[in-house]
C-alpha atoms as an extended CHARMM CRD file, in Angstrom:
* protein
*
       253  EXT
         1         1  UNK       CA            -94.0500000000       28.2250000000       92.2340000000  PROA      1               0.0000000000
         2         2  UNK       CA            -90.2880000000       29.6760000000       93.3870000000  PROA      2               0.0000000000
         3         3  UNK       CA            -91.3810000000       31.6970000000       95.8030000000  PROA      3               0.0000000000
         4         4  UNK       CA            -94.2290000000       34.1170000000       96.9580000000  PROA      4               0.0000000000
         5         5  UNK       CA            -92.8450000000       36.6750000000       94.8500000000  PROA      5               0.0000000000
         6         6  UNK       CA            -91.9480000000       34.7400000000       91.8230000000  PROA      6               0.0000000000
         7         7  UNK       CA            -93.8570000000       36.0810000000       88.7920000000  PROA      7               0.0000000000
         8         8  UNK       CA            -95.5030000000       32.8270000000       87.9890000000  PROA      8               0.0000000000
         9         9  UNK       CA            -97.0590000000       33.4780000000       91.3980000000  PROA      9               0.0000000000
        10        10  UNK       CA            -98.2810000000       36.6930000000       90.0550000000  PROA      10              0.0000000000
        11        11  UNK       CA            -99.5280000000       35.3230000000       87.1170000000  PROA      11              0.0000000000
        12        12  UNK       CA           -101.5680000000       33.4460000000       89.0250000000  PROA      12              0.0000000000
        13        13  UNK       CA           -103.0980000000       35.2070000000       91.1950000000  PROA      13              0.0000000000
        14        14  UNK       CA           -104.2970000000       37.3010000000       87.9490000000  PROA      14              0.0000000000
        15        15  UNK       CA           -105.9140000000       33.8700000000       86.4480000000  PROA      15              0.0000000000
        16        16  UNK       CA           -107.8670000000       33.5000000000       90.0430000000  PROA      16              0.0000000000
        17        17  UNK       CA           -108.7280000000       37.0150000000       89.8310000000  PROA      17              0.0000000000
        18        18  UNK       CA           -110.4380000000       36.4890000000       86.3340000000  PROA      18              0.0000000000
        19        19  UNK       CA           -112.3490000000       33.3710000000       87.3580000000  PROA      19              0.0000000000
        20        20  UNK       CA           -113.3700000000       34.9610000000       90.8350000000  PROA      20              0.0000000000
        21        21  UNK       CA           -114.4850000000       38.4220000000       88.4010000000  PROA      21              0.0000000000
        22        22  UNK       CA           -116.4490000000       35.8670000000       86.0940000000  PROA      22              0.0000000000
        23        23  UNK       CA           -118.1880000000       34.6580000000       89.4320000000  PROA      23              0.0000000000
        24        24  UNK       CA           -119.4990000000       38.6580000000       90.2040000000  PROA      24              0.0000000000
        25        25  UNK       CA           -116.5980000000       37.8730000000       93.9900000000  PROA      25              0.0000000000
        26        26  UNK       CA           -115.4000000000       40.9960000000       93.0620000000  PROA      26              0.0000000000
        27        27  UNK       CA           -114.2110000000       41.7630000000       96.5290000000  PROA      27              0.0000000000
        28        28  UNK       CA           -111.9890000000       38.4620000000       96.3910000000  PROA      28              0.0000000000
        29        29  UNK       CA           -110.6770000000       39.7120000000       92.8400000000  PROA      29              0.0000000000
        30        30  UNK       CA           -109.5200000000       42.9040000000       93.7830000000  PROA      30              0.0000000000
        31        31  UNK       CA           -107.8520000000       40.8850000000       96.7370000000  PROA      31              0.0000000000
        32        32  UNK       CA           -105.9450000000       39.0600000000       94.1770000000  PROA      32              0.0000000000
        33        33  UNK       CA           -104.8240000000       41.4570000000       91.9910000000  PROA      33              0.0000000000
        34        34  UNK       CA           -103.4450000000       43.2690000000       94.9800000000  PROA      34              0.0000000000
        35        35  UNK       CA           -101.7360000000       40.4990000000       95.9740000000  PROA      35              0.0000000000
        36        36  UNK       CA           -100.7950000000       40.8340000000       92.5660000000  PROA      36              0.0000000000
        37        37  UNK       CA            -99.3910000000       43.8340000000       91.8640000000  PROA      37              0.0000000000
        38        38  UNK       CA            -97.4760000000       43.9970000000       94.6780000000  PROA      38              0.0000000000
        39        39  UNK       CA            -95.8880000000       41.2670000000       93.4880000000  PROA      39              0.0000000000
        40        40  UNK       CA            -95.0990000000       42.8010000000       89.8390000000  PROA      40              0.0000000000
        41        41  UNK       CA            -94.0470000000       46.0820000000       92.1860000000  PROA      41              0.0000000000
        42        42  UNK       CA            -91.2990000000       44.4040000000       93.9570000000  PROA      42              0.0000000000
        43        43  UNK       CA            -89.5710000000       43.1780000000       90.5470000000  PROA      43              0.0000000000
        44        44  UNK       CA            -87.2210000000       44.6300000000       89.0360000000  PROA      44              0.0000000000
        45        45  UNK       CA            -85.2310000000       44.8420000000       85.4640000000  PROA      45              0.0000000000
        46        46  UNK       CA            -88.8820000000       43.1880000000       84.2320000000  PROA      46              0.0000000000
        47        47  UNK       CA            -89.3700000000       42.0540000000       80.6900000000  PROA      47              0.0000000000
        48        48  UNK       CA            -91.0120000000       43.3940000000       77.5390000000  PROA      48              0.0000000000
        49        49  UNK       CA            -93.5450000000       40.0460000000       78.1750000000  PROA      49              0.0000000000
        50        50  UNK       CA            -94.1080000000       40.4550000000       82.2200000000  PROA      50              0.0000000000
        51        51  UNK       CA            -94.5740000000       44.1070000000       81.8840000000  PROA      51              0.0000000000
        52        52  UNK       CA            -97.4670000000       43.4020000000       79.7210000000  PROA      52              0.0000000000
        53        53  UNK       CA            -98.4870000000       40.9260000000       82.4280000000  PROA      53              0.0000000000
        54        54  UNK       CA            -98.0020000000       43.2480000000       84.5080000000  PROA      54              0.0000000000
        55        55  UNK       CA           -100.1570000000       45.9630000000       82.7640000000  PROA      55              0.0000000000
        56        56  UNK       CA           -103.0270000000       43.0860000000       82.4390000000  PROA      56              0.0000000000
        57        57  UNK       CA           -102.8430000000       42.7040000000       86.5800000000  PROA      57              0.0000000000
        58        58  UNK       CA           -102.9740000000       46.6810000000       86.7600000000  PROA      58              0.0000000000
        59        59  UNK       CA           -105.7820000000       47.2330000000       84.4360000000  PROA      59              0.0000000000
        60        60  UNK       CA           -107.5460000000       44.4380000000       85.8430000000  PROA      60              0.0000000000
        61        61  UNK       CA           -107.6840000000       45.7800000000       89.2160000000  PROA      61              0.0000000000
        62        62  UNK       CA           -108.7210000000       48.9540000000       87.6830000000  PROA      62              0.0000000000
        63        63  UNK       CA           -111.8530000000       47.4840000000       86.4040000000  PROA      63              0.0000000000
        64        64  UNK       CA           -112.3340000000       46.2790000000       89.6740000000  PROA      64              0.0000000000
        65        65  UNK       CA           -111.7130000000       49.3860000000       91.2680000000  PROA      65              0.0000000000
        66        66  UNK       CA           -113.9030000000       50.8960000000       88.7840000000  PROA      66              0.0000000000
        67        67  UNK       CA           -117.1130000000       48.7490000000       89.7210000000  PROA      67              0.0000000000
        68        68  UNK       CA           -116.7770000000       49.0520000000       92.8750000000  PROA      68              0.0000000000
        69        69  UNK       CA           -117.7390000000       52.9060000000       92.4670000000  PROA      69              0.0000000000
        70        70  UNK       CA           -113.5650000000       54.0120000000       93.5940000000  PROA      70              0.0000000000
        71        71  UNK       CA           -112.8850000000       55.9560000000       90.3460000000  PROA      71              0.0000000000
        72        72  UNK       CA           -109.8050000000       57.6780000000       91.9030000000  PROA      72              0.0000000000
        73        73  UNK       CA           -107.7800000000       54.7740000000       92.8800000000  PROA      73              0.0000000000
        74        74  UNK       CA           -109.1290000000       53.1460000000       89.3200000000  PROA      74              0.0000000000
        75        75  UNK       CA           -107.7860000000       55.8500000000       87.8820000000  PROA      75              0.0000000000
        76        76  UNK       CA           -104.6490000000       56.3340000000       89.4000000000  PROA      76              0.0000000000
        77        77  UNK       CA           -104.2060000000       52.4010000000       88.7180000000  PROA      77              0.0000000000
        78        78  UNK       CA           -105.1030000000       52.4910000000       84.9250000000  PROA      78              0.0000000000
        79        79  UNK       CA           -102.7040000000       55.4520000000       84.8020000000  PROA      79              0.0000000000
        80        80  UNK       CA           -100.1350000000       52.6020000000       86.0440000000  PROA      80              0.0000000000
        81        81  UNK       CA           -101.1570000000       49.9230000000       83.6100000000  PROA      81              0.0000000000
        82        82  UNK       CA           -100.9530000000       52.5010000000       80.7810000000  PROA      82              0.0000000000
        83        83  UNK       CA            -97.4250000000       53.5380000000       81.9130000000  PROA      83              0.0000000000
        84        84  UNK       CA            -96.4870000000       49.5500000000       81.8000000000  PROA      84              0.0000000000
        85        85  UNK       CA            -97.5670000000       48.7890000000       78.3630000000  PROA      85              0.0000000000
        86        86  UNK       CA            -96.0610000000       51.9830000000       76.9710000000  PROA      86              0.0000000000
        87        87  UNK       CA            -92.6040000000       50.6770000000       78.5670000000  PROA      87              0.0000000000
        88        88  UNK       CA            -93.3930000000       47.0070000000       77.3760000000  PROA      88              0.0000000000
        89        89  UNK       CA            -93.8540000000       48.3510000000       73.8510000000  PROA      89              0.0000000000
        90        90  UNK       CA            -90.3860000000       50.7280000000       74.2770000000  PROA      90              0.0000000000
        91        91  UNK       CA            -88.4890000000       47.4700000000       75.5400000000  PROA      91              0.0000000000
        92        92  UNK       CA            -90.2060000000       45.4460000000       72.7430000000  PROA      92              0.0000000000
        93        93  UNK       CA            -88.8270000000       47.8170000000       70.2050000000  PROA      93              0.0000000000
        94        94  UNK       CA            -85.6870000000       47.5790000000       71.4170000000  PROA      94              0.0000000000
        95        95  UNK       CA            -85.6970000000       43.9030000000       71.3610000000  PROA      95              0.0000000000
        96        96  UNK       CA            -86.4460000000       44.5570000000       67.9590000000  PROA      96              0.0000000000
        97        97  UNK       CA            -83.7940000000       46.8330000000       67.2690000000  PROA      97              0.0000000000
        98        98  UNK       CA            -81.2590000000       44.7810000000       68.6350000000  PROA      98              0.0000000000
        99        99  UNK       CA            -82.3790000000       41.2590000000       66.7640000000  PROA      99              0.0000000000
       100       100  UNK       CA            -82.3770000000       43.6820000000       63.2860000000  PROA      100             0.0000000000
       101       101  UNK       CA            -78.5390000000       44.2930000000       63.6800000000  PROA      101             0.0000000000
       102       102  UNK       CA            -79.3680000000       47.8170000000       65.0890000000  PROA      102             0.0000000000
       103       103  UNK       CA            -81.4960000000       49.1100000000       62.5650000000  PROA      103             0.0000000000
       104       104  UNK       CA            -83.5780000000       51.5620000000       63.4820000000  PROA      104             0.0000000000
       105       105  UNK       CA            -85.6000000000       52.8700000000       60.2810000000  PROA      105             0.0000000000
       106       106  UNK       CA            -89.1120000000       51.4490000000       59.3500000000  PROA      106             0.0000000000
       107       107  UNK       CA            -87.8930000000       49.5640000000       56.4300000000  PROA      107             0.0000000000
       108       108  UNK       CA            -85.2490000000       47.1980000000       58.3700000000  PROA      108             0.0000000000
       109       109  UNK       CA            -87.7100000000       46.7840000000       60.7890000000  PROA      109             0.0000000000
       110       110  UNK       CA            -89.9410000000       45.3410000000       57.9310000000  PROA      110             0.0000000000
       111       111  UNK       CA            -87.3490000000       43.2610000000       56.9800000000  PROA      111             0.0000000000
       112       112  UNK       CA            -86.6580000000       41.7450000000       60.2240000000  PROA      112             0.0000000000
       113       113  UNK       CA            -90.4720000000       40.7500000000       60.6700000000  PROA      113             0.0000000000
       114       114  UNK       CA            -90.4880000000       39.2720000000       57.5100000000  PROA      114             0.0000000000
       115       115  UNK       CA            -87.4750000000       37.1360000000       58.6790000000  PROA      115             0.0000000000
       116       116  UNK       CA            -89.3730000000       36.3660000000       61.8260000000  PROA      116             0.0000000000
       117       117  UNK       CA            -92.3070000000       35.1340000000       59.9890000000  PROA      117             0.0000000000
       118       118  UNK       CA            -90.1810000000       32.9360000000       57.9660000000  PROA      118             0.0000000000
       119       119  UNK       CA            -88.3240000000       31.3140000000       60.4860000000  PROA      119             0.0000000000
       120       120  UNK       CA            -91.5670000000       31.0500000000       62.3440000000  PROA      120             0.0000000000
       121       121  UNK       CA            -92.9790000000       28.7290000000       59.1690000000  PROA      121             0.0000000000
       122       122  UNK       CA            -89.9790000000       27.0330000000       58.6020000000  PROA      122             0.0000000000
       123       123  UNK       CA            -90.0430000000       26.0270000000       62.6460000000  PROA      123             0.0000000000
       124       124  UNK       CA            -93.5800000000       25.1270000000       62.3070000000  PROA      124             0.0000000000
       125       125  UNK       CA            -92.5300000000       23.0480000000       59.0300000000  PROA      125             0.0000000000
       126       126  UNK       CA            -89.8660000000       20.8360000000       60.7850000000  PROA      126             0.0000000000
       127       127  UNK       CA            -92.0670000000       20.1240000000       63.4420000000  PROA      127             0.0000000000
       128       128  UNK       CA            -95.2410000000       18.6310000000       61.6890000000  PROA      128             0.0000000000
       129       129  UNK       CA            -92.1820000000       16.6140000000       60.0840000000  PROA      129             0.0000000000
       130       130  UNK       CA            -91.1410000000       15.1030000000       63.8220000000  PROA      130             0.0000000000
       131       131  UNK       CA            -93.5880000000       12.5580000000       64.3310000000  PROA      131             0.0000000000
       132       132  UNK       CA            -92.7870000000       12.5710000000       68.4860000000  PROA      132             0.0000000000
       133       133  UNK       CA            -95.4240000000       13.9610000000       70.8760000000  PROA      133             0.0000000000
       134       134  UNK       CA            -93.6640000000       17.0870000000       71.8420000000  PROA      134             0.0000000000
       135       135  UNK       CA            -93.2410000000       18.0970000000       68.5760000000  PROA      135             0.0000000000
       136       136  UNK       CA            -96.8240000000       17.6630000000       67.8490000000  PROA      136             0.0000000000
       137       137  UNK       CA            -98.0260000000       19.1820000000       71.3330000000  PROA      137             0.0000000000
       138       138  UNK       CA            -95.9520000000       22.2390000000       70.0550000000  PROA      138             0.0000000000
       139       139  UNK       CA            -97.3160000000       22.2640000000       66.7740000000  PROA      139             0.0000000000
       140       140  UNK       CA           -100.7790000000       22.3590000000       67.7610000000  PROA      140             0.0000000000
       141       141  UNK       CA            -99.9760000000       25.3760000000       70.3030000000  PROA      141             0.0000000000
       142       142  UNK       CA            -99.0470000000       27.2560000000       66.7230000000  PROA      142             0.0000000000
       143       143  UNK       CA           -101.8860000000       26.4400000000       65.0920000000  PROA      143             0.0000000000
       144       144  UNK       CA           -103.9520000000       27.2260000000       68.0320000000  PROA      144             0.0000000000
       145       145  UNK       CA           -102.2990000000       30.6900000000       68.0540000000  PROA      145             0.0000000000
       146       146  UNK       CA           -102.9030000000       31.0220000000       64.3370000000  PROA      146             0.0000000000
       147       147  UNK       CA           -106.6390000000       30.3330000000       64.5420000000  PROA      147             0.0000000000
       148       148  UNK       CA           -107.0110000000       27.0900000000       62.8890000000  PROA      148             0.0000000000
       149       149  UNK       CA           -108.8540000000       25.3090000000       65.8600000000  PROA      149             0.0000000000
       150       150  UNK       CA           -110.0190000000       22.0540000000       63.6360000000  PROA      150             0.0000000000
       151       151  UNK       CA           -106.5260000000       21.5410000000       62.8110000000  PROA      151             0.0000000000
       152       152  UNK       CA           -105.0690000000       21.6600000000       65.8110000000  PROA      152             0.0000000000
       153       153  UNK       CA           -107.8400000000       19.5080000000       67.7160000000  PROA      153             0.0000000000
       154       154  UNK       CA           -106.9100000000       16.8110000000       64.7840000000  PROA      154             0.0000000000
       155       155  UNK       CA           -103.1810000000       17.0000000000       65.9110000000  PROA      155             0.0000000000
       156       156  UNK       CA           -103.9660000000       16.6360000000       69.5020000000  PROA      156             0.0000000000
       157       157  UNK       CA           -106.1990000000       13.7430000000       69.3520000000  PROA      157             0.0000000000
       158       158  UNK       CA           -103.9170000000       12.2060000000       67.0150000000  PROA      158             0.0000000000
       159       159  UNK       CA           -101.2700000000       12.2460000000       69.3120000000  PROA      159             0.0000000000
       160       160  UNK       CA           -103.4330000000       11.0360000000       72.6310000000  PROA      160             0.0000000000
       161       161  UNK       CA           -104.5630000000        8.3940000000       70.6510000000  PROA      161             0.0000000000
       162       162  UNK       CA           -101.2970000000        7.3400000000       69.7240000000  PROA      162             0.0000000000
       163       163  UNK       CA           -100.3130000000        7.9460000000       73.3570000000  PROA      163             0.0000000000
       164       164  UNK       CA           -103.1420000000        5.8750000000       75.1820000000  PROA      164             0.0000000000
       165       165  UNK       CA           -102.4150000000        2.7450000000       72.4530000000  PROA      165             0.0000000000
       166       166  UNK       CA            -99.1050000000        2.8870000000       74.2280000000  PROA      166             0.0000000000
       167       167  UNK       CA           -100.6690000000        2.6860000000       77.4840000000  PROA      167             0.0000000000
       168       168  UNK       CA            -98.3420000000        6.4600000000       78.3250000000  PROA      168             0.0000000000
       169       169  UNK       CA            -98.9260000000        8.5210000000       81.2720000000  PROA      169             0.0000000000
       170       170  UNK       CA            -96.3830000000       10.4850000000       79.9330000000  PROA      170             0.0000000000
       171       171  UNK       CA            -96.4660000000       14.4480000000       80.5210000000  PROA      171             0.0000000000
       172       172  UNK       CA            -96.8950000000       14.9250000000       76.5360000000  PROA      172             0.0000000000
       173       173  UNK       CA           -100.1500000000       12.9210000000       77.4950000000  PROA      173             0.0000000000
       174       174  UNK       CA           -100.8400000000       15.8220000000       80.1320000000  PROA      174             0.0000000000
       175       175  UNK       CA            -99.7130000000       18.6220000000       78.3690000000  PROA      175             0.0000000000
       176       176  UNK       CA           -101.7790000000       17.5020000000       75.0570000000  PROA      176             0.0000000000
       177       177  UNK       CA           -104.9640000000       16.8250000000       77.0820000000  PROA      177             0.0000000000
       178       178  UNK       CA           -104.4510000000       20.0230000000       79.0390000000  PROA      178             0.0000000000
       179       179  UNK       CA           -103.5810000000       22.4040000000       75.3320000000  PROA      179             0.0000000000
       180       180  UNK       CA           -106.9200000000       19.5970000000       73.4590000000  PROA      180             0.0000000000
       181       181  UNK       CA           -109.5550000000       21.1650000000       76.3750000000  PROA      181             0.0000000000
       182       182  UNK       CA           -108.5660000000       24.8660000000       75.6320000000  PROA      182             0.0000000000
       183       183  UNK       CA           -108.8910000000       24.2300000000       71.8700000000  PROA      183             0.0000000000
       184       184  UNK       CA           -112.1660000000       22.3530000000       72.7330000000  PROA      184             0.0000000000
       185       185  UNK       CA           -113.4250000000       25.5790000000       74.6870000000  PROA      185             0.0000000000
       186       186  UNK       CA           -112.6500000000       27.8740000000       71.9640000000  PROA      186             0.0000000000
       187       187  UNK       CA           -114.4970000000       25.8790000000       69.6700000000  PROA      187             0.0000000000
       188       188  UNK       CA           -117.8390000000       26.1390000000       72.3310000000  PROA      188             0.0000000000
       189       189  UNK       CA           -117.0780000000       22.1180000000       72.7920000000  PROA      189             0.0000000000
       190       190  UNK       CA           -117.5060000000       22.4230000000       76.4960000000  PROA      190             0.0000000000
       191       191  UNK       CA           -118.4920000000       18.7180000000       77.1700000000  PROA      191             0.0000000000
       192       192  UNK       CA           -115.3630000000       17.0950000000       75.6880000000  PROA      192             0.0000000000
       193       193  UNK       CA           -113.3550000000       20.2280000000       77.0300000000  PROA      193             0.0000000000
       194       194  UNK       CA           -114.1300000000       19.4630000000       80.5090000000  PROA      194             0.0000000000
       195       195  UNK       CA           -113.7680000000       15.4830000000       80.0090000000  PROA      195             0.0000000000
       196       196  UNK       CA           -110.0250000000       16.4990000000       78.3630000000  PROA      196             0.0000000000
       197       197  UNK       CA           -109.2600000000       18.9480000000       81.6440000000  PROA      197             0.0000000000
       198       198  UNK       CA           -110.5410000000       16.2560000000       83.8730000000  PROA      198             0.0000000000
       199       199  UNK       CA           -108.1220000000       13.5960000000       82.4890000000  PROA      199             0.0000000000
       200       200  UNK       CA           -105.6020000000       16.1970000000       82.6960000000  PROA      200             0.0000000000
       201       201  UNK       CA           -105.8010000000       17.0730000000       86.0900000000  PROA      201             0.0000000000
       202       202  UNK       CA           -105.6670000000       13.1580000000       87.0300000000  PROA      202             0.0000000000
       203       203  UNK       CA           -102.8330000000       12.6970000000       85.2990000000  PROA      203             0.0000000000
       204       204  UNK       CA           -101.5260000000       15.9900000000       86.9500000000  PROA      204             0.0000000000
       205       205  UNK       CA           -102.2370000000       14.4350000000       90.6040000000  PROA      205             0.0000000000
       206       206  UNK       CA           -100.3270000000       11.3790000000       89.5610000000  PROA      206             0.0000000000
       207       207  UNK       CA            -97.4350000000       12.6010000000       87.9840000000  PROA      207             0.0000000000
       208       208  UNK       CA            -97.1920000000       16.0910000000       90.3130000000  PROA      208             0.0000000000
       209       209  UNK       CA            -98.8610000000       15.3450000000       93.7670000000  PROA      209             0.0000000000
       210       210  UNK       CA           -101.7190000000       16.9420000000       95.0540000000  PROA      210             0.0000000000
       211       211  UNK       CA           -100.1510000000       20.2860000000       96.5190000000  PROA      211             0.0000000000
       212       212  UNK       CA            -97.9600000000       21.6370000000       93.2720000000  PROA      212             0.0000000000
       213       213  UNK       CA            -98.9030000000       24.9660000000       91.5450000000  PROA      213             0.0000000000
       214       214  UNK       CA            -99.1550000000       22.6880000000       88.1110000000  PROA      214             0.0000000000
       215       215  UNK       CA           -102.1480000000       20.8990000000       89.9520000000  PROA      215             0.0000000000
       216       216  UNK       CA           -103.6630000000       24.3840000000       91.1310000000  PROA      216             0.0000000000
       217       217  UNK       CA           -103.4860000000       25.0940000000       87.5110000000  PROA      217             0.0000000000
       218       218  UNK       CA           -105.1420000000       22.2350000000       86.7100000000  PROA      218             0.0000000000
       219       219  UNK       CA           -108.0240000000       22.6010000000       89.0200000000  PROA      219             0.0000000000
       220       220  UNK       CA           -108.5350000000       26.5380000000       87.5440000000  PROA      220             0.0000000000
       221       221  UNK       CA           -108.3740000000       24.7900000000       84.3130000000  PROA      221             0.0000000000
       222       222  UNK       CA           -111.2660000000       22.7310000000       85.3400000000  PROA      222             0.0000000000
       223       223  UNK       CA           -113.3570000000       25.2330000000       87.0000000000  PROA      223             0.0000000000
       224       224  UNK       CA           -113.4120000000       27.3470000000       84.0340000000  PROA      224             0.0000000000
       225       225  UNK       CA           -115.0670000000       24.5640000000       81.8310000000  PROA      225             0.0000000000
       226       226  UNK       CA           -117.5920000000       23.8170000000       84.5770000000  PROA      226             0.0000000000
       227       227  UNK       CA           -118.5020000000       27.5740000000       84.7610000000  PROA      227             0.0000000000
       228       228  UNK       CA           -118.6130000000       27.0210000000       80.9330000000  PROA      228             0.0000000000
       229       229  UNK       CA           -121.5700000000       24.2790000000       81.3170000000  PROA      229             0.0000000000
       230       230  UNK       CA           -122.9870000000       26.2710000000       84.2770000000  PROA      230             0.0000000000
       231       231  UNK       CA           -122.0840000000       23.8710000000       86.7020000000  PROA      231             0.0000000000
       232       232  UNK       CA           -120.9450000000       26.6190000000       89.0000000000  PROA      232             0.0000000000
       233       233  UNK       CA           -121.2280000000       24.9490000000       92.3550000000  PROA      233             0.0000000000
       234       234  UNK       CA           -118.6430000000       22.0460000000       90.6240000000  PROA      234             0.0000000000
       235       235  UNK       CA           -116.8360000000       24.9870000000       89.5150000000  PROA      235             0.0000000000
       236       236  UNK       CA           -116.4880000000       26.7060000000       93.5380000000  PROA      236             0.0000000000
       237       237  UNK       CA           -115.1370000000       23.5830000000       94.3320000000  PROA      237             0.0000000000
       238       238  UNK       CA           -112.5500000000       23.6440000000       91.7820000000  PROA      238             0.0000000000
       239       239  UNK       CA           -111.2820000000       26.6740000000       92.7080000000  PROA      239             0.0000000000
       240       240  UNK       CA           -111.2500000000       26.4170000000       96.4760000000  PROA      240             0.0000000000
       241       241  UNK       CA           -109.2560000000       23.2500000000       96.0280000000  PROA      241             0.0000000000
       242       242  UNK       CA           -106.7040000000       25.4190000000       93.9460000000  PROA      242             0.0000000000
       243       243  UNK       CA           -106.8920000000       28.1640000000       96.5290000000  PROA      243             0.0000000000
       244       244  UNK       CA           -106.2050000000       25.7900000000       98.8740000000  PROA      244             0.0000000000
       245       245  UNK       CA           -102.8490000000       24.4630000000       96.7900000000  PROA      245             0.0000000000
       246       246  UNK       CA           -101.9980000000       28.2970000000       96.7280000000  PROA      246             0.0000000000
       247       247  UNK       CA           -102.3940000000       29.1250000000      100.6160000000  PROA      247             0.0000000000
       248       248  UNK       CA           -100.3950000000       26.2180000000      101.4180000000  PROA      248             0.0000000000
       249       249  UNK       CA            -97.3920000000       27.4440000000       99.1060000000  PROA      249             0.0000000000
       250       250  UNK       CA            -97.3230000000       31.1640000000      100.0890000000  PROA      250             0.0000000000
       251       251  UNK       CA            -96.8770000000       29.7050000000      103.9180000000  PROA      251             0.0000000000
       252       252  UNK       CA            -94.5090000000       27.3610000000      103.0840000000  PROA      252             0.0000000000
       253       253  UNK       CA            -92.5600000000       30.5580000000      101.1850000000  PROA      253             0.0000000000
């Protein structure tokens, strides 16, 4: 966290809102994604990628808004998020534009998608190649991202396994634990997710310290899985000790 207006601090508070939303503390989401906003709201020249962000924070709170029987203000605030993703997708054509060699007609945008695609395979290619952790850690986040779950678990546990025979407290080890437990969840493996998300967070302590955003993350990460095995009373624990992380930054900043 840079700063209490940083938009990782943003982002954050949206991931706290979703948990707290999940939990039916709807009044503590909406204070969130206020909190929120007005951090998107006091950024400026903002990016194809953090206006969507933004736009996920706005319609968020609208849903809020919404059940909390205060159509107006939901409405005025999904007429915001709207606004946001229809100048995400303007910038994101541009980008577009601009990485095709400036043109503009259907067909060279096509092209240039194809091209992405390409380089995107090739990339993922030379990286199952490299044999090193990162590469691997990376490789399973595309495969993750292209659906194939099973593969990517078989990566990651590779890798730790590899990692652990070392006796490595690495941050590859943290980073594949932390990327193994979200593949676990989306395959509805919640009791090795949360014993993956545990280890994680320990290692995050170690390597981190006990008051940095990453370990915040680490205890949302956490919480999530419990909520997952309805353990929610471990999983209110979780997330006031990442609440607590959170506090202590924005009065530091």
């Amino acid at each position: 966290q840079k700063g209490g207006l940083d938009p990782a601090t943003a982002v954050a508070w949206n991931n706290l809102a979703t948990t707290l939303c999940m939990m039916r503390r709807t009044e503590e989401a909406m204070s969130c994604l206020q909190r929120c906003v007005q951090i998107w709201d006091a950024q400026r020249d903002l990016d194809s990628r953090q206006l969507r962000n933004k736009a996920s924070a706005l319609t968020n709170l609208g849903s809020v808004l919404k059940a909390e029987g205060l159509l107006e203000k939901a409405s005025e605030v999904q007429s915001r998020a709207e606004a946001a993703t229809a100048q995400a997708a303007l910038l994101a054509r541009e980008c577009t534009a601009t990485e095709a060699r400036g043109e503009q007609h259907k067909a060279a945008a096509a092209a240039h998608l194809e091209e992405v695609l390409r380089t995107s395979l090739a990339r993922d290619s030379a990286i199952e190649k490299d044999k090193g952790p990162a590469a691997r850690v990376k490789l399973a986040v595309s495969l993750r991202a292209q659906g194939k779950l099973t593969e990517a678990r078989s990566v990651l546990q590779s890798c730790i396994s590899e990692l652990d025979e070392r006796g490595s407290d690495s941050p590859h080890l943290m980073s594949a634990l932390r990327v193994l437990g979200s593949v676990q969840q989306a395959l509805q493996d919640n009791v090795n997710a949360e014993r993956s998300l545990r280890r994680a967070l320990t290692l995050t302590q170690r390597q981190c310290g006990d008051s940095n955003p990453a370990t915040a993350s680490a205890w949302n990460n956490l919480a999530t899985s419990l909520f997952l095995l309805r353990r929610p009373a471990e999983g209110r624990v979780c997330l006031e000790r990442c609440a607590d992380i959170w506090r202590a930054q924005q009065a530091v900043n």
